[in-house]
C-alpha positions as semicolon CSV with decimal commas, in nm:
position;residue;x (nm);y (nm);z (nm)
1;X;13,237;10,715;12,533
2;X;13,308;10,598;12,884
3;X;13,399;10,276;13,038
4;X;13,509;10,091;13,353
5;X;13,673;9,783;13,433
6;X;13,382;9,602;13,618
7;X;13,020;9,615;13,650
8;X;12,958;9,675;14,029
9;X;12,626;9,594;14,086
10;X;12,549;9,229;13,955
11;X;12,164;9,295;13,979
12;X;12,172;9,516;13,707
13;X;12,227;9,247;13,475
14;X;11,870;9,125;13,529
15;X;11,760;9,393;13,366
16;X;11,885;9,203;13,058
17;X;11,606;8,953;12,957
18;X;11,875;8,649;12,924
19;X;12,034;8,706;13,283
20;X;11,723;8,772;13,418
21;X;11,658;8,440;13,633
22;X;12,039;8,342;13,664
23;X;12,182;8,272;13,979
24;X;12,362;8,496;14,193
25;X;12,650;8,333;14,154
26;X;12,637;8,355;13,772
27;X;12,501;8,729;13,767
28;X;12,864;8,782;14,028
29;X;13,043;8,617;13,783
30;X;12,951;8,794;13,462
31;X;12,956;9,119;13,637
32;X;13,340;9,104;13,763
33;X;13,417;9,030;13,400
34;X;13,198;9,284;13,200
35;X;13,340;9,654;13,104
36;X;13,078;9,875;13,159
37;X;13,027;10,161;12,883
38;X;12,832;10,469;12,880
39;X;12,739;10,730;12,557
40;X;12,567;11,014;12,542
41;X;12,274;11,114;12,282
42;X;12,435;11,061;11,954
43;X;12,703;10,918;12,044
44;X;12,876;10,588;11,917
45;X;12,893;10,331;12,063
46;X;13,074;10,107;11,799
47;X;13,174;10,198;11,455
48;X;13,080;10,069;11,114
49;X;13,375;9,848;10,997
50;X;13,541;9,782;11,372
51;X;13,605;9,431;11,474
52;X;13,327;9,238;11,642
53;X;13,460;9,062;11,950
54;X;13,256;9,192;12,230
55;X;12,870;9,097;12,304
56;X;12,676;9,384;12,433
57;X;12,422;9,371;12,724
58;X;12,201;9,706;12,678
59;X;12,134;9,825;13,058
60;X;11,984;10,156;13,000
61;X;11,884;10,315;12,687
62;X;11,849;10,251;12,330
63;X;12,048;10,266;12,011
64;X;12,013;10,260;11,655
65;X;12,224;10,074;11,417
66;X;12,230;10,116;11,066
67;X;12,485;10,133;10,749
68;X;12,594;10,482;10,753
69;X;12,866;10,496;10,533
70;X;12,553;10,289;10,288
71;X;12,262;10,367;10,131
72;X;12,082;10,626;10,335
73;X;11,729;10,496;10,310
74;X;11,880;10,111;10,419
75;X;11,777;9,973;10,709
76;X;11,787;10,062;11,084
77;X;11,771;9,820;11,360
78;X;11,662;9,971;11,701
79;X;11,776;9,781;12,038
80;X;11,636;9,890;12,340
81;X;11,748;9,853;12,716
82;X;11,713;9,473;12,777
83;X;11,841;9,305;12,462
84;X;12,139;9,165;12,318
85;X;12,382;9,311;12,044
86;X;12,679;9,262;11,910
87;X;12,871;8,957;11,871
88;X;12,746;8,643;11,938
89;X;12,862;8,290;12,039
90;X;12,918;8,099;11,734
91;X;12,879;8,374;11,523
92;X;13,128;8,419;11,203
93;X;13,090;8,791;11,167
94;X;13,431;8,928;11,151
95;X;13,336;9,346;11,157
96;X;13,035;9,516;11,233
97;X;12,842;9,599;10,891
98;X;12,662;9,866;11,077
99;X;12,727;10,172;11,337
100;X;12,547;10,196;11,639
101;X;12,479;10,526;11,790
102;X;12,268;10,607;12,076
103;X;11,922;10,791;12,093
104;X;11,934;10,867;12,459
105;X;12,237;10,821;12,731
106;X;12,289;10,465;12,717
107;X;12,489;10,266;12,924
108;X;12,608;9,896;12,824
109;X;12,757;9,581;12,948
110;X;13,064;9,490;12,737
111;X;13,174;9,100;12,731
112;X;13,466;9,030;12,511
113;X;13,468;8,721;12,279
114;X;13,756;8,553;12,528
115;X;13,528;8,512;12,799
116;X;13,242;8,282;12,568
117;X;13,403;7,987;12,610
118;X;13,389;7,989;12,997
119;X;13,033;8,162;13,033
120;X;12,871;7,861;12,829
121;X;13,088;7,624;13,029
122;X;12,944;7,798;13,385
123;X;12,577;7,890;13,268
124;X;12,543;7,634;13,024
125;X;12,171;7,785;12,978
126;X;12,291;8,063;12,769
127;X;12,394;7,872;12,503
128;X;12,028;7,827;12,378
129;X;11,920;8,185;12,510
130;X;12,179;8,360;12,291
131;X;12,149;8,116;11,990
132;X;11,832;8,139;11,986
133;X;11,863;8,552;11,947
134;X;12,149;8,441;11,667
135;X;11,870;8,282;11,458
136;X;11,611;8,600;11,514
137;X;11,861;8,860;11,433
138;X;11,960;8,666;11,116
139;X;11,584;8,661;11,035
140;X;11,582;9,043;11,080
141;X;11,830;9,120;10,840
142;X;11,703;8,808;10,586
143;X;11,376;9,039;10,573
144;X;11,547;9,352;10,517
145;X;11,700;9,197;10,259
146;X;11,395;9,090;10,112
147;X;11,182;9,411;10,122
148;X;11,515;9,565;9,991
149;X;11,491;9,302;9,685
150;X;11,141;9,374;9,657
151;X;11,234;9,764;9,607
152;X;11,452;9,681;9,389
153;X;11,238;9,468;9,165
154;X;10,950;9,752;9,178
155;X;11,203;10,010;9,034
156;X;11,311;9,765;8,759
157;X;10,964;9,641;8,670
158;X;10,839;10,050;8,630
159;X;11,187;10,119;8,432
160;X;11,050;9,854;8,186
161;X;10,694;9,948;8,197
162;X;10,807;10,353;8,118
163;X;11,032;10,249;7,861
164;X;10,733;9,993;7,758
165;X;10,441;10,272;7,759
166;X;10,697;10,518;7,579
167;X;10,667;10,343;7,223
168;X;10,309;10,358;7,227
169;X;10,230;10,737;7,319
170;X;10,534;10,828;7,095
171;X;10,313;10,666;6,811
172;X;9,998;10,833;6,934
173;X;10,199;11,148;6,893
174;X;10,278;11,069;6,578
175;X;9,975;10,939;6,441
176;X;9,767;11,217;6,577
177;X;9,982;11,465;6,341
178;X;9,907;11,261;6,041
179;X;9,498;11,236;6,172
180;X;9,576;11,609;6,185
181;X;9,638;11,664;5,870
182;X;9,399;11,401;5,725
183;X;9,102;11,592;5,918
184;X;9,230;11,927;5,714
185;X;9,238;11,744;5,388
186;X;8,906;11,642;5,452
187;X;8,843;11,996;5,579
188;X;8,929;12,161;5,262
189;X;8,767;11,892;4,986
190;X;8,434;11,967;5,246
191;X;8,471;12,379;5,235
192;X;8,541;12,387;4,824
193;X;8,247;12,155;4,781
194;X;8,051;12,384;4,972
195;X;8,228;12,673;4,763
196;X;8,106;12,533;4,467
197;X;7,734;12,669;4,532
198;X;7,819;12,981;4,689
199;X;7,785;13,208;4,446
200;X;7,804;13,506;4,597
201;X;8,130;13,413;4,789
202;X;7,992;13,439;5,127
203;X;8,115;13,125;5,286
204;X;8,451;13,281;5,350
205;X;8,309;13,454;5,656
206;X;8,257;13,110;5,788
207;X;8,571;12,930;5,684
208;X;8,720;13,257;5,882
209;X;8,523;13,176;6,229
210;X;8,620;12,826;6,191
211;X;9,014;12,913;6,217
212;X;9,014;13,158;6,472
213;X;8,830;12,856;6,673
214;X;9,065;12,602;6,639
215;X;9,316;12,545;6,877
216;X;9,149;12,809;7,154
217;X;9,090;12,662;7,522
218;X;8,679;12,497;7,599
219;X;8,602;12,825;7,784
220;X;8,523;12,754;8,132
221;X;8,125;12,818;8,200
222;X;7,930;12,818;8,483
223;X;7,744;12,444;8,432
224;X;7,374;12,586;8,459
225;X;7,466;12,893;8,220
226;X;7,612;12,665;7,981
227;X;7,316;12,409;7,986
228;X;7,096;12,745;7,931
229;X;7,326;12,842;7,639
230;X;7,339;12,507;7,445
231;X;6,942;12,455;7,478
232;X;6,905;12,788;7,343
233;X;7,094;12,752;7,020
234;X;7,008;12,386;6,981
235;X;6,658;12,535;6,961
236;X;6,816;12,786;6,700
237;X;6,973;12,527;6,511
238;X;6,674;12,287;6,465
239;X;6,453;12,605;6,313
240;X;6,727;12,551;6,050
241;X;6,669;12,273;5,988
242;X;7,004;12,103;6,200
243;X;6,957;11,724;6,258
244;X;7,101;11,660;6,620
245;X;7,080;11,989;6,718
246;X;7,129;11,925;7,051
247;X;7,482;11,794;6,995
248;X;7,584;12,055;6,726
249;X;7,496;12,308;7,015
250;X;7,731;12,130;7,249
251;X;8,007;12,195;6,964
252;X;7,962;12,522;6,951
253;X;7,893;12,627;7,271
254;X;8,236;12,479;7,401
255;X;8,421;12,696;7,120
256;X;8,314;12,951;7,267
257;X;8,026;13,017;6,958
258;X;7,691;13,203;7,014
259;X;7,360;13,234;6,776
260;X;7,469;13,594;6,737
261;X;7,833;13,431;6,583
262;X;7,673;13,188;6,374
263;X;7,401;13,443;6,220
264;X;7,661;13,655;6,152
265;X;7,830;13,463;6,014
266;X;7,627;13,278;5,823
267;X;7,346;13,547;5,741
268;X;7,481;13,614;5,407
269;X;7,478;13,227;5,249
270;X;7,134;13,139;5,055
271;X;6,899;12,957;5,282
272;X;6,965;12,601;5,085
273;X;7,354;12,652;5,166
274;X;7,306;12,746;5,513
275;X;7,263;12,415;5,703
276;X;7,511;12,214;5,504
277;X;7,772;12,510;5,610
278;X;7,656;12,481;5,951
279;X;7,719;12,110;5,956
280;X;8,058;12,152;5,834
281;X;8,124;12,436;6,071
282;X;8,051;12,174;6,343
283;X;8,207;11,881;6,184
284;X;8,494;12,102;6,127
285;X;8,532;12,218;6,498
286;X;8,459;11,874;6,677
287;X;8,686;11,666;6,459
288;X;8,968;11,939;6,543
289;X;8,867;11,938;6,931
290;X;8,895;11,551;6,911
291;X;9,238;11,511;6,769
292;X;9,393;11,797;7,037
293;X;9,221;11,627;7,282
294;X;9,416;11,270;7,153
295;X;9,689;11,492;7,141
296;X;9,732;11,671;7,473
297;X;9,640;11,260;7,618
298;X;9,966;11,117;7,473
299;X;10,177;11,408;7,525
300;X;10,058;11,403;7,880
301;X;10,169;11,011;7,909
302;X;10,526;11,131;7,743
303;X;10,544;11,417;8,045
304;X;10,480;11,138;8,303
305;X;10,659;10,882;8,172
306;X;11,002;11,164;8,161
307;X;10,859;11,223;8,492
308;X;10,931;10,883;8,627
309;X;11,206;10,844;8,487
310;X;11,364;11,197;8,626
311;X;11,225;11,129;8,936
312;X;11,348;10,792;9,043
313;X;11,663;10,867;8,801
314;X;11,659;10,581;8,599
315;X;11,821;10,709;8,319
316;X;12,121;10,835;8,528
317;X;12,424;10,663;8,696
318;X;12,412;10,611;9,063
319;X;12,688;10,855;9,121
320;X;12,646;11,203;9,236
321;X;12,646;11,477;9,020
322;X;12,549;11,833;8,965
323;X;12,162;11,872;9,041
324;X;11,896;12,099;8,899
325;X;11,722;12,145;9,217
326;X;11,373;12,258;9,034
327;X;11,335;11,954;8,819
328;X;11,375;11,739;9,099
329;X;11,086;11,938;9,277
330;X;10,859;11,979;8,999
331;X;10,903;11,592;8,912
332;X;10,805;11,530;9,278
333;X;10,484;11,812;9,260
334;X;10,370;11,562;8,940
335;X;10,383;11,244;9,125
336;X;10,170;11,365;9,416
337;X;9,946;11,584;9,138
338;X;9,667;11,326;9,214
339;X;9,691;11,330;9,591
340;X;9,674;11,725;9,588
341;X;9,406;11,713;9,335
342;X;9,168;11,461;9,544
343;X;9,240;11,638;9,868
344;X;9,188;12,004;9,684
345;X;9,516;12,135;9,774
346;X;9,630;12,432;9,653
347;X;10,048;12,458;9,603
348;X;10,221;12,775;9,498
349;X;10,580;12,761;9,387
350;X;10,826;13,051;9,438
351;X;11,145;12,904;9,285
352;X;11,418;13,160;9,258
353;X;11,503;13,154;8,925
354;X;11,922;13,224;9,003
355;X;11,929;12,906;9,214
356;X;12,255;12,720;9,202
357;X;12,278;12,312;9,188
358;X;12,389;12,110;9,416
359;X;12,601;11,797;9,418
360;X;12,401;11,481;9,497
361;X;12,202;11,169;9,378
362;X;11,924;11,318;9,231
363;X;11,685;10,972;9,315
364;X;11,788;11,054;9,678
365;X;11,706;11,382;9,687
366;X;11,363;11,298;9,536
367;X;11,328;11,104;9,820
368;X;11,327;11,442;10,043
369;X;11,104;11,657;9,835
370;X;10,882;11,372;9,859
371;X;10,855;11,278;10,225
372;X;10,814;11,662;10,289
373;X;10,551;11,713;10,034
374;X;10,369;11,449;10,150
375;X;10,376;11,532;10,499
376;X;10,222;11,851;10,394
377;X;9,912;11,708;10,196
378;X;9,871;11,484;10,524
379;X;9,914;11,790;10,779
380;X;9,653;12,021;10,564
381;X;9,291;12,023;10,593
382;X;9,140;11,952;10,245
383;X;9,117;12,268;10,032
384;X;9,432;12,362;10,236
385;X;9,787;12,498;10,098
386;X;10,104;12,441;10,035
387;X;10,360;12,688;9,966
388;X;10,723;12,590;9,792
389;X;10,972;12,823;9,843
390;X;11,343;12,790;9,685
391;X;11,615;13,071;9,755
392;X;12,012;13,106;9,770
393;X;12,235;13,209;10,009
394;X;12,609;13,236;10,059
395;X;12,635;12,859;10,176
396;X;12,428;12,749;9,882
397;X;12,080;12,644;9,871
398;X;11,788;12,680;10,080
399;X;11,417;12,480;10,010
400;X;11,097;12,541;10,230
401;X;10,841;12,369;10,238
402;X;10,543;12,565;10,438
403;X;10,176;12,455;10,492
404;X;9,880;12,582;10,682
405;X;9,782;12,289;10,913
406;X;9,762;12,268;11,271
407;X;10,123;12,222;11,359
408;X;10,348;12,008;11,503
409;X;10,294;12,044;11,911
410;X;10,624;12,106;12,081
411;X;10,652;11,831;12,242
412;X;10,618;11,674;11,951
413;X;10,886;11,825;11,759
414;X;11,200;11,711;11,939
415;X;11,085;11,397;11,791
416;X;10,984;11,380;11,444
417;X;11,323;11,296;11,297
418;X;11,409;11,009;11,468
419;X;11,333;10,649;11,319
420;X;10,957;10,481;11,363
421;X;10,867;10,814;11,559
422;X;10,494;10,899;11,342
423;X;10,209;11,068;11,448
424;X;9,997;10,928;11,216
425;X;9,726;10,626;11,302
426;X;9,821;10,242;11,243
427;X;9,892;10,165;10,909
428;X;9,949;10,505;10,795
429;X;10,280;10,555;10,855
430;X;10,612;10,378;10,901
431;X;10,782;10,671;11,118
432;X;11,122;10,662;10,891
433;X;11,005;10,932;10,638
434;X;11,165;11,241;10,816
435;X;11,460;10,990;10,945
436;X;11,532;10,916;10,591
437;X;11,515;11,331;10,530
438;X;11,767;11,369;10,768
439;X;11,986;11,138;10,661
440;X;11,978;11,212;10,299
441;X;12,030;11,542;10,368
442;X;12,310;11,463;10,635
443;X;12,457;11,270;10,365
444;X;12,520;11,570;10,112
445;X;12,610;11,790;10,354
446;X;12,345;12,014;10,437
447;X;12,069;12,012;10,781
448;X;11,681;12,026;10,763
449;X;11,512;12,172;11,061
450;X;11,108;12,252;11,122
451;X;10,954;12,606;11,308
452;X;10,588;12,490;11,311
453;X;10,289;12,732;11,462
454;X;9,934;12,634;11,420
455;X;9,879;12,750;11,107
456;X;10,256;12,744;10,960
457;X;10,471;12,454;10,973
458;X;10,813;12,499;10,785
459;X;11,040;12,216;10,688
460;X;11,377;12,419;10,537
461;X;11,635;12,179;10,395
462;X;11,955;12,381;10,328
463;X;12,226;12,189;10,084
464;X;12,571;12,326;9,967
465;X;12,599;12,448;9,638
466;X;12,762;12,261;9,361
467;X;13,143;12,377;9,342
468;X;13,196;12,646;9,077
469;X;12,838;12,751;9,095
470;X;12,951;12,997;9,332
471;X;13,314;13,175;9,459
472;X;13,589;12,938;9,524
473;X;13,611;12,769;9,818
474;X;13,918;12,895;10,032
């Protein structure tokens, strides 16, 4: 950072939309007392934590200011060439709560607290002006707050409703093993019934088809051949006399059951045992299909709701600590699973299976795989893809994420990581998502960086492995 004693050019100060109609006099007078500062790109130009006893007149440029020794997804305030910062007259803040750091070369007018006193007394105008920007900058920060509160309430309301929805599908789980074995009791008093009269012995051919059904995947038909296949042995069950055919042949036809199964086995029963052994077959089969269907339902809502709660890390302190890497992802994969399913996006996953953890928050590093993924569903064209690619090195950990939309143009690119930069429409997109990448990422000390070509865009986050994952470090 630069400075000088004196600003020599008074005119520049109109620039600055509270000077901008002052007097010459007045614009002379502020000038010979400013200290003019100039930063680079990235540079600071005040520190989180320093004392606040200069106001800031923003000549060229822009910054950002945000907590960076804070939460990394808090918020950023952007002040452009023009406006105000910094301390204020009648202001109590003490230290800044924020650093801000330019975005381009920036140069600055610096007024130190001292001088307030005076510059009210000679341009008594100001006094409104720069209140007035008090009250707005206060109700900046007030709604930051709020949103922030807001966030906050959202991710206690869902820890309740998880922890609410987990009581239920843990009974549904439970219940549906004691329906299970209710349905087999039932099974069994049905099958010795049906025993009774076969005198010849011949029902165990059936009782045999039945178990090697159970449990087996609906196998996946073509819809017109399987329409074909259930008219035809609904027509083959009604000749035997089968009362709803029809939906006996929709049984059978999604285990996987043909007319030459059932004849066989069922050609040796007499002809008065034959449909009542058919209606158990089917009775048998759909009752079992019904309660694995109940099943796989409330073991899926115990997935999600671990889900959840590994993915915005509820059930874990908000201190760092060593991080599975893959859970995080897959978590993230099962959030989006509906977006990727109504866009028809195909994802592969190549996750080295010798990957290290990493040291971090795993709620904030959620956060990544999720602005990335999502980026990627947004770049693709639907029945695009979306490859996830995990690998080690040296250093520690690297993560791609690769899809095969049109690209980000290059003039583009030099861009896409900084704050309320999107090239989505209105409304679609808030511009911090890669911002909030970086930063995270910043923040456990790795980099993320993009190579995009039309028809390959790679975002590669690379992290530092967890200590003791790897050598020692020197």
């Amino acid at each position: 950072m630069n400075g000088s004693n004196a600003l020599n050019d008074p005119q520049e100060l109109r620039a600055v939309e509270v000077f901008s109609d002052l007097e010459e006099g007045q614009l002379a007078w502020l000038a010979g007392r400013a200290r003019l500062v100039s930063v680079g790109a990235g540079e600071v130009l005040f520190p989180e934590g320093a004392p606040t006893d200069v106001m800031i007149a923003l000549l060229e440029g822009e910054v950002q200011m945000r907590r960076e020794k804070g939460e990394p997804d808090g918020p950023v305030v952007v002040r452009s060439a023009g406006q105000i910062t910094g301390m204020l007259p009648f202001s109590r803040l003490t230290h800044s709560p924020v650093t801000a750091r330019a975005t381009v070369p920036t140069r600055a007018a610096f007024f130190h607290v001292d001088l307030f006193p005076e510059m009210l007394q000679r341009i008594p105008e100001l006094q409104l002006r720069l209140a007035s920007i008090m009250v707005d900058r206060s109700r900046e920060f007030t709604r930051h707050d709020e949103q922030r509160e807001k966030l906050i309430s959202l991710g206690k309301l869902s820890a309740g409703l998880a922890h609410e929805l987990n009581n239920p599908a843990a009974a549904i789980q439970r219940r549906t093993e004691e329906l299970a074995r209710r349905v087999q009791q039932l099974s069994d008093v049905a099958r010795e019934r049906l025993g009774g009269t076969d005198s010849g012995g011949s029902l165990a051919s059936v009782t045999a088809l039945a178990a090697s059904k159970r449990g087996l995947p609906i196998p996946d038909l073509d819809p017109l051949a399987g329409s074909e296949a259930e008219e035809s042995l609904a027509a083959w069950l009604e000749v035997r006399g089968i009362g709803e055919a029809w939906l006996a042949a929709e049984t059978f036809v999604s285990a996987g059951l043909s007319e030459g199964d059932l004849e066989e086995a069922t050609g040796a029963l007499p002809d008065a045992l034959r449909p009542s052994t058919l209606r158990w077959l089917e009775a048998d089969l759909a009752s079992r299909r019904l309660v694995d269907d109940i099943a796989e339902a409330a073991h899926r809502i115990t997935e999600l709701i671990s889900t959840v709660k590994a993915y915005s890390n509820m059930d874990r302190a908000p201190t760092r600590s060593e991080i599975e890497v893959h859970e995080g992802i897959r978590s993230t994969l099962t959030m989006l699973a509906h977006k990727l399913r109504s866009k028809g996006v195909a994802v592969t996953t190549e996750l080295d299976p010798a990957l290290p953890r990493v040291t971090g928050n795993a709620g904030e590093l959620n956060q990544v795989w999720t602005n990335l993924i999502d980026n990627a569903i947004d770049a693709v064209d639907p029945g695009g893809a979306i490859v996830i690619r995990t690998s080690s090195t040296d250093a520690g950990v690297v993560v791609q994420v690769i899809d095969d939309g049109a690209g980000v143009p290059a003039e583009v690119r030099n861009h896409i990581f900084e704050p309320f930069f999107t090239t989505k429409g209105v409304g679609e997109g808030t511009g911090l998502g890669l911002d909030i990448v970086r930063r995270i990422v910043r923040s456990h000390g790795g980099d993320v960086h993009v190579e995009s070509v039309p028809g390959r865009t790679c975002f590669e986050v690379r992290l530092p492995a967890s200590v003791g994952d790897g050598e020692d470090p020197p």
